[in-house]
C-alpha positions in Angstrom: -18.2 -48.5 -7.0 -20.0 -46.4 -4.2 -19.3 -43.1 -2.2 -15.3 -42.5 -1.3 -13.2 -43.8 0.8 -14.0 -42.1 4.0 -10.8 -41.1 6.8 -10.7 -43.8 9.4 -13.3 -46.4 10.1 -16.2 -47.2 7.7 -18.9 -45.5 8.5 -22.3 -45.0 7.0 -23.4 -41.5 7.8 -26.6 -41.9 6.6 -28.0 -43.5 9.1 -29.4 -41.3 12.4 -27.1 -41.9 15.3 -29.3 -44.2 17.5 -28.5 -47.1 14.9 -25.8 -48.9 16.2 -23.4 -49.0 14.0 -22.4 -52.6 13.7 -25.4 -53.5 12.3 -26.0 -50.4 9.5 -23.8 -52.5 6.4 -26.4 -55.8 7.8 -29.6 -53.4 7.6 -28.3 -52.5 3.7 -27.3 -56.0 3.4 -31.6 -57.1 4.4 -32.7 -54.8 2.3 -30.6 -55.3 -0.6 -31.8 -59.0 0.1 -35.3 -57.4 -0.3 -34.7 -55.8 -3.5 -33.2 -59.4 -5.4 -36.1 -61.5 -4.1 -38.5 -59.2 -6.5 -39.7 -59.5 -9.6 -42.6 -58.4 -11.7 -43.6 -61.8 -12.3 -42.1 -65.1 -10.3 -41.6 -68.3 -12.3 -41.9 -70.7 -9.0 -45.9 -70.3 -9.8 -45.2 -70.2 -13.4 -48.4 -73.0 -14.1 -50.9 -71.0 -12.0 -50.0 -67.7 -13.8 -50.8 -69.0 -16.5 -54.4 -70.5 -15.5 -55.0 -67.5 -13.3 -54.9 -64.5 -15.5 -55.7 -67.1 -18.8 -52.3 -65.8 -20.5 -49.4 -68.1 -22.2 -46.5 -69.8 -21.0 -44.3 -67.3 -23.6 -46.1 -64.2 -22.1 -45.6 -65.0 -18.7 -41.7 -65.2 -19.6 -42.0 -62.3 -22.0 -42.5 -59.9 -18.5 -39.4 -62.0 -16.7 -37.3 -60.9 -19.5 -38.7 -57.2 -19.7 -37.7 -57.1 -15.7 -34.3 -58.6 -16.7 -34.2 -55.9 -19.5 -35.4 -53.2 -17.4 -32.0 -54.2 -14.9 -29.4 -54.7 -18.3 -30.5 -51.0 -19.5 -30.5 -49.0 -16.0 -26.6 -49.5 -15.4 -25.4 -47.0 -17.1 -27.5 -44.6 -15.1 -26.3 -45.7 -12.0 -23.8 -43.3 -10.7 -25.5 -40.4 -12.2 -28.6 -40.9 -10.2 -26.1 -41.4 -7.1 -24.5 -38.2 -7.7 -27.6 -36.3 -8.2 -30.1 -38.0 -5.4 -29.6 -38.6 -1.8 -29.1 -42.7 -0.6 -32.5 -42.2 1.1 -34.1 -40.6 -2.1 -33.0 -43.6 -4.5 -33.9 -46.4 -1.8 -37.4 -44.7 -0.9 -38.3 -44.4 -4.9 -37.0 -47.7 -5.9 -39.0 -49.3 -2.8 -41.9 -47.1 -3.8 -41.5 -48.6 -7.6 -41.0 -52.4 -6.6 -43.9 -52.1 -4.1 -46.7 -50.6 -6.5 -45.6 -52.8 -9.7 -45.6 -56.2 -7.3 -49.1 -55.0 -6.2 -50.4 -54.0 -10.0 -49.3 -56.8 -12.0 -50.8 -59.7 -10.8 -54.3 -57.7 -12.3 -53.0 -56.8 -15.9 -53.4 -59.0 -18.9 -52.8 -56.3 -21.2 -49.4 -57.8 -22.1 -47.9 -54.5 -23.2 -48.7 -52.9 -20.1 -47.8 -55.9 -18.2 -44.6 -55.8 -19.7 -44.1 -52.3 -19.3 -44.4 -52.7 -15.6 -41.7 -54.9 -15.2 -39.7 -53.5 -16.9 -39.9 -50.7 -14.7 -40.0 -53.2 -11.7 -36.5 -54.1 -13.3 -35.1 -50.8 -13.2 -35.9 -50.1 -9.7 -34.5 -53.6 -8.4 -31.5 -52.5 -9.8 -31.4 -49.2 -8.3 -32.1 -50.2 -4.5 -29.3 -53.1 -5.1 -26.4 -50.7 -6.0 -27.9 -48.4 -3.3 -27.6 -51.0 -0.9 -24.3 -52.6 -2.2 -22.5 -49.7 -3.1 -22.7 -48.2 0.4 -21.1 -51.3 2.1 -19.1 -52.2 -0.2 -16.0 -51.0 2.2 -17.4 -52.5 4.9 -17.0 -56.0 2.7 -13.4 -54.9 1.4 -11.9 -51.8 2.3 -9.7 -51.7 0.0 -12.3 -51.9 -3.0 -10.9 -55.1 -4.0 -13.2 -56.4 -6.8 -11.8 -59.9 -6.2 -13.8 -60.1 -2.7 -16.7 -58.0 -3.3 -17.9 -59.6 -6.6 -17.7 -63.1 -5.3 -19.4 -62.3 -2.4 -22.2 -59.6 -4.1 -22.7 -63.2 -6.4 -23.7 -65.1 -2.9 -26.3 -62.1 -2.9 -27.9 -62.1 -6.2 -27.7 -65.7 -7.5 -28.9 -66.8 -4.3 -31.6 -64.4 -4.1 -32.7 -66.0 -7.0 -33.0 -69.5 -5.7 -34.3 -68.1 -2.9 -36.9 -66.5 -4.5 -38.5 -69.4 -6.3 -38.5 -71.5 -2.8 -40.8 -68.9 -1.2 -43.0 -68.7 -4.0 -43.6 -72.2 -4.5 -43.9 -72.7 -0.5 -46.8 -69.5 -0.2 -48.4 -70.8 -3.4 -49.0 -74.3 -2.5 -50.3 -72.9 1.4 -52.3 -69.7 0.1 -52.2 -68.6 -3.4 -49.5 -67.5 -6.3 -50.6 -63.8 -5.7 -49.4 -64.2 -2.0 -45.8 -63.8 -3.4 -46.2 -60.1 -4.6 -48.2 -59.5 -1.5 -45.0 -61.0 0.5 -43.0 -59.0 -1.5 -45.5 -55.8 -1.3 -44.8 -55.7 3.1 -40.9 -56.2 2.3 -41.2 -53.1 0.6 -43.0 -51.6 3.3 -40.3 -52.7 5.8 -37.5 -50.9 3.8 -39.6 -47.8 2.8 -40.2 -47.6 7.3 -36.4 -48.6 7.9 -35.7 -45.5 5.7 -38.3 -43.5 7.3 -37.2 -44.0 11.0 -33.0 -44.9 10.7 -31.7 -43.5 7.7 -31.7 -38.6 6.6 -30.7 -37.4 4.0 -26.5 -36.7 3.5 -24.7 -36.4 0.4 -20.9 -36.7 0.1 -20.9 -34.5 -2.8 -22.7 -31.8 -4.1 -25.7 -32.4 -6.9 -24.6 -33.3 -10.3 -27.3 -32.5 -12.5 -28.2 -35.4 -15.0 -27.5 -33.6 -18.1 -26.2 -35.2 -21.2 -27.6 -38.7 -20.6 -28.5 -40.1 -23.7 -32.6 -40.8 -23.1 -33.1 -41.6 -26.6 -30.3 -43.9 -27.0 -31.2 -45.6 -23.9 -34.8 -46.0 -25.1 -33.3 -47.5 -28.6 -31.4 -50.0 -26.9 -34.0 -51.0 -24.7 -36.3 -51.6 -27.8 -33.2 -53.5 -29.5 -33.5 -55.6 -26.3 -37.4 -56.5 -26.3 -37.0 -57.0 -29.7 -34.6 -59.5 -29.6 -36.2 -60.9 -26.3 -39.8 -61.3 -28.1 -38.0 -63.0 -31.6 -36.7 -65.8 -29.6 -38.9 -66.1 -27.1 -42.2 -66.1 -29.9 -40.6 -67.4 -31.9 -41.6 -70.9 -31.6 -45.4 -70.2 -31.4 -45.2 -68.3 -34.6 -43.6 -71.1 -36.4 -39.9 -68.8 -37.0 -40.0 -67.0 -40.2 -43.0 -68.7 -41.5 -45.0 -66.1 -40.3 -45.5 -62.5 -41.1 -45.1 -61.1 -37.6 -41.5 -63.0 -37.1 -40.7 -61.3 -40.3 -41.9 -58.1 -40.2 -39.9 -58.5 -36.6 -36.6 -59.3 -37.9 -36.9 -56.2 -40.2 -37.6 -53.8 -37.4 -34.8 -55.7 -35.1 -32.5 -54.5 -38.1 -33.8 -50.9 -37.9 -33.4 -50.2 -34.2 -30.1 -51.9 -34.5 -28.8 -49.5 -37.6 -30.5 -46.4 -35.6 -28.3 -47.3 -32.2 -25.0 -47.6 -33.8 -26.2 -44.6 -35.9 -26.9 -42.3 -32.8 -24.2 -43.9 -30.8 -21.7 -42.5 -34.0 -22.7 -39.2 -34.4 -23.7 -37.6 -30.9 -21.4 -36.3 -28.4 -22.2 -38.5 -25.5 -24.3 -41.5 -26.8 -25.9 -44.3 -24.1 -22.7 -46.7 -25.0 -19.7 -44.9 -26.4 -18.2 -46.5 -29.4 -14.8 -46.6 -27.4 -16.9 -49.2 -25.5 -16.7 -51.4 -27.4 -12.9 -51.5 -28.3 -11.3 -52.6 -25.0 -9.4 -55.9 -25.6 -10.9 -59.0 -24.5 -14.2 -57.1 -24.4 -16.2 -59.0 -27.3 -14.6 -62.3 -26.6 -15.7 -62.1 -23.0 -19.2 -60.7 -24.2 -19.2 -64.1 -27.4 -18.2 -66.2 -24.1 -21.0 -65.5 -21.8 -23.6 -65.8 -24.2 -22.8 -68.7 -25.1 -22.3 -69.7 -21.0 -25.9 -68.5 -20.7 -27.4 -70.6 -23.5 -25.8 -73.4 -21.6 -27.5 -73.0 -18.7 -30.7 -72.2 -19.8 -31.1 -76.2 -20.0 -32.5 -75.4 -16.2 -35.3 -73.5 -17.7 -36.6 -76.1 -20.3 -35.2 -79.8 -20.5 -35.3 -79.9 -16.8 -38.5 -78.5 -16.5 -40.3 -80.3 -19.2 -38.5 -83.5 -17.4 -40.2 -82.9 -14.2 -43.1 -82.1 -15.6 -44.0 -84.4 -18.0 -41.4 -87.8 -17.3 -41.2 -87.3 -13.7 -44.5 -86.0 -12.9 -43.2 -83.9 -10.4 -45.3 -81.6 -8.1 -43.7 -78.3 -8.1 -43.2 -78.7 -4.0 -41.3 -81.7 -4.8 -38.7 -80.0 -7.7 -38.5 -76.7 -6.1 -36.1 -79.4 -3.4 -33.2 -78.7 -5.7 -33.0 -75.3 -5.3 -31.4 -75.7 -1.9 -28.8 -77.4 -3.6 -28.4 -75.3 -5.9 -27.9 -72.4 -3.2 -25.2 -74.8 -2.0 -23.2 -74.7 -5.4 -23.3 -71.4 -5.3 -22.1 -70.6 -2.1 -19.2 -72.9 -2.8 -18.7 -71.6 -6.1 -18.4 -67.9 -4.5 -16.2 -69.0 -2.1 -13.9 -70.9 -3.9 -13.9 -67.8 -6.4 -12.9 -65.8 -3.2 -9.8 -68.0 -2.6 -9.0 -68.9 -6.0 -9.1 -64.9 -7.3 -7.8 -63.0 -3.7 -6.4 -65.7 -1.5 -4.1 -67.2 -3.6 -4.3 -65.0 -7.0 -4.1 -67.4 -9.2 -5.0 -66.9 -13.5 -8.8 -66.0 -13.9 -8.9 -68.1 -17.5 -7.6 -71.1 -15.2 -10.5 -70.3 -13.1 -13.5 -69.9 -16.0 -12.0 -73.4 -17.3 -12.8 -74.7 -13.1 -16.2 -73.3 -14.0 -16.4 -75.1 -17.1 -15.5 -77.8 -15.7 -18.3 -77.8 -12.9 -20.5 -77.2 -16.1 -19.7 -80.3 -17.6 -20.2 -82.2 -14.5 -23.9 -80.6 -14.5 -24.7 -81.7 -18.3 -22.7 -84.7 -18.3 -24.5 -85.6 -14.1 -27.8 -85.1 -15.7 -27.2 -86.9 -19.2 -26.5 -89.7 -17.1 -29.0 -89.5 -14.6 -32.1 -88.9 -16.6 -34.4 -91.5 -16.3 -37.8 -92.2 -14.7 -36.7 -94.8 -12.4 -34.4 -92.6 -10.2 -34.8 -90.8 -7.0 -34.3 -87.5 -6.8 -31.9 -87.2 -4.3 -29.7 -88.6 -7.6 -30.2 -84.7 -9.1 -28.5 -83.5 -5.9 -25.3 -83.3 -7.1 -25.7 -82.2 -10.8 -27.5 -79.4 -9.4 -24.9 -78.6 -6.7 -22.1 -78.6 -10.2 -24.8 -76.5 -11.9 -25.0 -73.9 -9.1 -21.5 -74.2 -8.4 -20.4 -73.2 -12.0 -22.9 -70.4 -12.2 -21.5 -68.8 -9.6 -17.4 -69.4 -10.7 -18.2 -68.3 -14.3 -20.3 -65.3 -13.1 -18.1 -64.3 -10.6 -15.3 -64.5 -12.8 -16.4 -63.1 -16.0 -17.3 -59.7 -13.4 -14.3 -59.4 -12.7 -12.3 -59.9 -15.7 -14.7 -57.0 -17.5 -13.8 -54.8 -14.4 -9.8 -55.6 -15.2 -9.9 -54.9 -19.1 -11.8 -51.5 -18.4 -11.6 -48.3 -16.9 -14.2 -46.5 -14.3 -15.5 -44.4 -17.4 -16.8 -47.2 -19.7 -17.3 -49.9 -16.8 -21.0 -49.4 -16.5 -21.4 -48.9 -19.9 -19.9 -52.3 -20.3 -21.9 -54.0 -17.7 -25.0 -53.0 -19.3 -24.1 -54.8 -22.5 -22.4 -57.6 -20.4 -25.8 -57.9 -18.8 -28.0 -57.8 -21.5 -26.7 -60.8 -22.9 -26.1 -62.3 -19.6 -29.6 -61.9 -18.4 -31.7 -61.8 -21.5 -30.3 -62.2 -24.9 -27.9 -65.7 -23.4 -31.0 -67.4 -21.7 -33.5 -66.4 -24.6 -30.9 -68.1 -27.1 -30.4 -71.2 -25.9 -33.9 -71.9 -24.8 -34.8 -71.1 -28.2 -32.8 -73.6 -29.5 -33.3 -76.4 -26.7 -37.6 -76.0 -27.4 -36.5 -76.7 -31.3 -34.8 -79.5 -30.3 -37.2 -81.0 -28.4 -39.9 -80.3 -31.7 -37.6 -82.2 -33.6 -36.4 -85.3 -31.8 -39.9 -85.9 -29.8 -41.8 -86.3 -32.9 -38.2 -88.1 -34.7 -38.4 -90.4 -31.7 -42.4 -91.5 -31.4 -41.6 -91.9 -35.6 -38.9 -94.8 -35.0 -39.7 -96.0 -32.1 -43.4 -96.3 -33.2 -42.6 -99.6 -34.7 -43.0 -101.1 -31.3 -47.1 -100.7 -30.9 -47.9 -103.1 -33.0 -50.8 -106.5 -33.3 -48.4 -108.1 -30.7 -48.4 -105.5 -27.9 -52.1 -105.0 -28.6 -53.1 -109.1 -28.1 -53.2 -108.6 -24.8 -56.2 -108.3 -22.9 -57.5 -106.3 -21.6 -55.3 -103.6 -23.0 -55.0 -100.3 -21.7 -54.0 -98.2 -24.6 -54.5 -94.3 -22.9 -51.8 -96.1 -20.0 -49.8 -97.6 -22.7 -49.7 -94.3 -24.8 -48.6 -92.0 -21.4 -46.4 -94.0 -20.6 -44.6 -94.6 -24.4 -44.5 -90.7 -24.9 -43.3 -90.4 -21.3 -40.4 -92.6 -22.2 -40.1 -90.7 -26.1 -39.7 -87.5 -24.0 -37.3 -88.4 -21.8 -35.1 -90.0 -24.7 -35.4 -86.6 -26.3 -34.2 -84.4 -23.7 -31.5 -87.3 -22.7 -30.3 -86.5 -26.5 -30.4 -82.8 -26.4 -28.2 -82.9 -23.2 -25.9 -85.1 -24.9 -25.3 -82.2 -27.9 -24.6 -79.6 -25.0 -22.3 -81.9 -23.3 -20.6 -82.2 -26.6 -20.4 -78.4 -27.6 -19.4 -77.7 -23.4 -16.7 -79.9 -24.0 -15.1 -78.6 -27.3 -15.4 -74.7 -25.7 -13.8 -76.3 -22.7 -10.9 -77.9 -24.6 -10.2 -74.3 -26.8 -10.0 -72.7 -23.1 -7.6 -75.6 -22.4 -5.7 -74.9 -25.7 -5.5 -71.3 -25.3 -3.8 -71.8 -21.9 -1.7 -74.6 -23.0 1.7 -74.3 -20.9 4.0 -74.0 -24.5 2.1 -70.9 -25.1 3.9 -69.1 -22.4 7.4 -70.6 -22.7 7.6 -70.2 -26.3 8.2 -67.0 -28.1 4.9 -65.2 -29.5 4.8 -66.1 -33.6 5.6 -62.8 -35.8 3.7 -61.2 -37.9 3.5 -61.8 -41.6 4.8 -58.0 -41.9 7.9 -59.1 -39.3 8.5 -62.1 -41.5 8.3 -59.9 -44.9 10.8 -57.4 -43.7 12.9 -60.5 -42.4 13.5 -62.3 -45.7 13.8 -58.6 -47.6 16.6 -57.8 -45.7 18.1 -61.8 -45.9 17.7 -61.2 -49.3 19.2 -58.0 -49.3 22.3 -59.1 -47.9 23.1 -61.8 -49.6 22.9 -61.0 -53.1 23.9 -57.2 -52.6 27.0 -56.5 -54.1 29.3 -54.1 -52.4 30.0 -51.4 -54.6 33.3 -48.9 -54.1 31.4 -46.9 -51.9 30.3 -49.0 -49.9 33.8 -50.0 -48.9 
């Protein structure tokens, strides 16, 4: 994954020779920092997005999910950009790209355009992390060993993303949300002067021109994507398939899905090669992260609607947890380090740790929930949730870059990531915002029983205090519940992992096929009623 291995010591001769050259991989490392911590849009100032440039709360995470998209689709293109452009080319263009989006979107509310941008903001964080990451990756393991670099590329990006949210929150609360892009704006301008000054032009090969890349293709999964992303995500507002739109949706999700596995069937070199997809363990590992990410996306709306609206939270005061989370996963990286390269031990022993660590999240916070608690009580789930984050991600990385080769591994990271970043997350917050428009309104109906002439003889009676605090407490019971069914459904995925690496599957012998046992009790058969004739003796 990056340039080849060089003849003696790592080197990075890109840079100019006054950089010293123990601190070149820690200048890619900054600025690969740089690149993670941006984002078309930044959820830490989700609220005053939303009063500032008069948009909804489903638009604003419309454009997080096009910058996801825009990430999941540019993988595959990758390695040819890196064959065809110089280090200093890609880095320039993608700091070029992140710094005019972060300055440009915080003054569109034409959502397609909006959208558009980060999606493109998307493609070129991608591109300046792989720049970065690829060209130290032998500095982090010379011997390319996946089991190092991935946990510690996982400290990078999952971090990154905590990270981010913290300095958002932090600038908003002293200045103003916009600050963030601005912050992220003179980032940009630190890399695009780094590679001005340090870094020339070298290529380790000659130019491989970028033909045969699929553009169409590309641009028909990236619709599929959006698609799918808007469906879920709108899909609340426009009351599901009650409304024309959702329908008229679903019909066109259905066409771009039959034209990508058409094109993908009959050109010579589609975006994702049908032999893609055939790799064993590929669509078991792809059903497993999905379902992972659904999980997960609990952070993004039960814990969020329990800050806002049971806790009353500021967001200064919840954006606290994300230093714990950091801590989970830097412990979940590391123990993915040793558990993976230190002592090799079974990766589907380690994604049942990480379920494990999952459980303790939705189990910590099933428990927890409740508005008399401090919330130094969340420190801990949130450690388990950050911890299993990182051992699942980590892992699942890992095991897609053991089941494939170097031709189809970027091909299957892109699909890996699209449901790992977008389709996942969408999912299950889907289903979590159902849940709570069920149970809320299934909980104020039997628990309504309770405001009745008795609680009202009291005077003087304060029924707007009384009625906050009743739906307060309706909320919170809601969201306890729907944690309980995720514990529930974690826990049977957990025990099927458990089965499937149940010791007296490896001592005993593997089960035959119904053909084997056919042929078996043919030829029993055969023998034992066959009468031996003269010439057979």
């Amino acid at each position: 994954m990056g340039a080849p291995v060089l003849n003696g010591p790592f080197v990075m001769p890109m840079f100019r020779s006054f950089v010293p050259r123990k601190i070149q991989p820690w200048i890619y490392l900054f600025i690969a920092v740089t690149f993670q911590l941006s984002g078309g849009v930044y959820l830490g100032a989700l609220n005053q997005m939303i009063g500032g440039m008069a948009l909804m709360r489903e638009d604003i995470l419309m454009c997080m999910y096009a910058n996801l998209a825009g990430m999941a689709i540019y993988f595959p293109l990758l390695f040819r950009m890196k064959f065809r452009f110089t280090n200093k080319t890609l880095l320039t263009s993608a700091a070029l790209g992140v710094l005019l989006c972060n300055l440009i979107a915080p003054h569109i509310t034409f959502l397609p355009l909006l959208w558009l941008i980060c999606f493109i903001e998307g493609m070129c964080k991608i591109q300046g992390t792989f720049e970065c990451m690829s060209n130290i990756q032998l500095w982090m393991t010379p011997k390319r060993d996946f089991t190092v670099f991935f946990p510690w590329l996982h400290i990078v990006v999952l971090g990154s993303i905590q990270l981010s949210d913290l300095i958002t929150t932090y600038l908003m609360y002293h200045y103003h949300w916009t600050y963030m892009n601005l912050f992220i704006a003179g980032l940009m301008i630190i890399v695009l002067l780094i590679q001005t000054v340090c870094v020339k032009h070298f290529r380790f090969m000659r130019k491989f021109p970028l033909f045969g890349i699929d553009w169409l293709g590309a641009a028909l999964w990236a619709a599929l994507l959006a698609e799918i992303a808007f469906l879920f995500n709108y899909g609340d507002w426009y009351d599901w398939w009650n409304s024309p739109v959702i329908r008229q949706l679903s019909v066109a999700i259905l066409i771009t899905l039959f034209f990508c596995i058409w094109r993908m069937m009959t050109i010579r070199h589609p975006f994702l090669e049908p032999k893609m997809w055939s790799y064993r363990y590929f669509l078991p590992l792809l059903g497993l992260i999905t379902v992972v990410e659904a999980f997960l996306a609990t952070e993004h709306v039960l814990e969020e609607v329990f800050y806002e609206e049971v806790m009353k939270y500021e967001e200064l005061v919840s954006v606290q947890l994300a230093w714990f989370a950091i801590i989970g996963i830097v412990i979940g990286c590391v123990f993915s380090y040793w558990w993976m390269h230190i002592k090799q031990y079974n990766y589907v022993r380690l994604v049942i740790v990480g379920f494990l660590g999952l459980i303790g999240y939705l189990i910590g916070f099933y428990l927890t929930i409740s508005t008399d608690i401090h919330i130094s009580q969340l420190y801990l789930p949130t450690i388990c949730r950050g911890f299993a984050y990182a051992v699942l991600s980590a892992t699942f990385m890992v095991c897609l870059e053991e089941i494939m080769t170097f031709q189809h591994f970027f091909q299957g990271l892109s699909v890996f990531n699209m449901l790992h970043m977008v389709v996942g997350g969408v999912l299950g917050c889907a289903v979590y915002a159902q849940g709570l428009a069920y149970y809320v309104p299934d909980n104020l109906a039997r628990y309504g029983s309770a405001i009745d002439h008795v609680s009202f003889s009291s005077s003087p009676f304060n029924l707007g205090h009384y009625m906050e605090e009743f739906i307060s407490q309706m909320m919170e019971v809601s969201i306890k519940q729907i944690y309980g069914w995720v514990a529930y459904a974690c826990i049977f995925l957990f025990l099927l992992l458990l089965l499937y690496d149940f010791p007296v599957r490896r001592s005993l012998k593997s089960m035959p096929s119904w053909r084997e046992v056919a042929n078996e009790v043919k030829n029993t058969f055969w023998r034992t009623t066959h009468v031996l004739s003269k010439k057979d003796k």
